[in-house]
N, C-alpha and C positions, 0 to 999 in steps of 0.2 A: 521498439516502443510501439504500442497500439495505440491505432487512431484515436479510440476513448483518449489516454491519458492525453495527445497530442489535441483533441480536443476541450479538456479540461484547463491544459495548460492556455488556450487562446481565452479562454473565459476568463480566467484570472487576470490576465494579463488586459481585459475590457476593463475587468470590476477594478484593475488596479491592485489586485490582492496579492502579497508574497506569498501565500500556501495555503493549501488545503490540509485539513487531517479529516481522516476520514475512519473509522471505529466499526468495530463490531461489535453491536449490541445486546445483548440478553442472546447471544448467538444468533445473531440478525445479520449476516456476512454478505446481501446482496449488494450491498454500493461496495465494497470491497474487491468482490466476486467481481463485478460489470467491469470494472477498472482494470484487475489484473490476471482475474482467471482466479485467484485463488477462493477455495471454499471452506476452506477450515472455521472453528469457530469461536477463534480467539486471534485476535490481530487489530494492528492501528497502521494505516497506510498515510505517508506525508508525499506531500504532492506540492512540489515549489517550481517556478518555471526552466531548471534546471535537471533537478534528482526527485526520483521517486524511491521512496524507501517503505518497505512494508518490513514492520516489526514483529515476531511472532514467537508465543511460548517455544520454548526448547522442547516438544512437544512435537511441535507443528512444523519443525524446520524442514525437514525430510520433504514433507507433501512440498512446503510453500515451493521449494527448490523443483518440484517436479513439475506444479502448474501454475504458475506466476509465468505472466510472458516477459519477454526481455525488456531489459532497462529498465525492470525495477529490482533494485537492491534489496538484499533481505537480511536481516540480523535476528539473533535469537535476544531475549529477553535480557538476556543477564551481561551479553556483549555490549549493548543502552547504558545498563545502569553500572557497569564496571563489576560486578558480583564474580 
């Protein structure tokens, strides 16, 4: 896991927060990117004091797999919604 998420997870756990999500906007991927390495530009990363999961077009599954750092989980789009 990277210090990032292991520092994200201490902040929550100030604010009292069970998660974070975090989106990729208008192809806006740098809070995404900070977090776990991935650049793609289409993805939603959940962040709870536990798992991290970054979600991402079946598209994008290949890259996410090659530059996402460890201990975050990655699922393709249609694995989510059962498709």
């Amino acid at each position: 896991m990277s210090a990032r998420l292991s520092g994200l997870r201490k902040l929550l756990r100030a604010e009292k927060l069970d998660a974070l999500l975090v989106t990729v906007h208008e192809g806006d991927s740098n809070n995404v990117r900070y977090l776990t390495g991935f650049a793609g530009t289409t993805g939603v990363l959940a962040v709870s004091a536990r798992r991290a999961v970054l979600v991402v077009d079946g598209r994008y599954f290949e890259r996410a797999k090659k530059e996402v750092v460890s201990g975050v989980s990655k699922l393709k789009t249609d694995e989510v919604l059962g498709v």
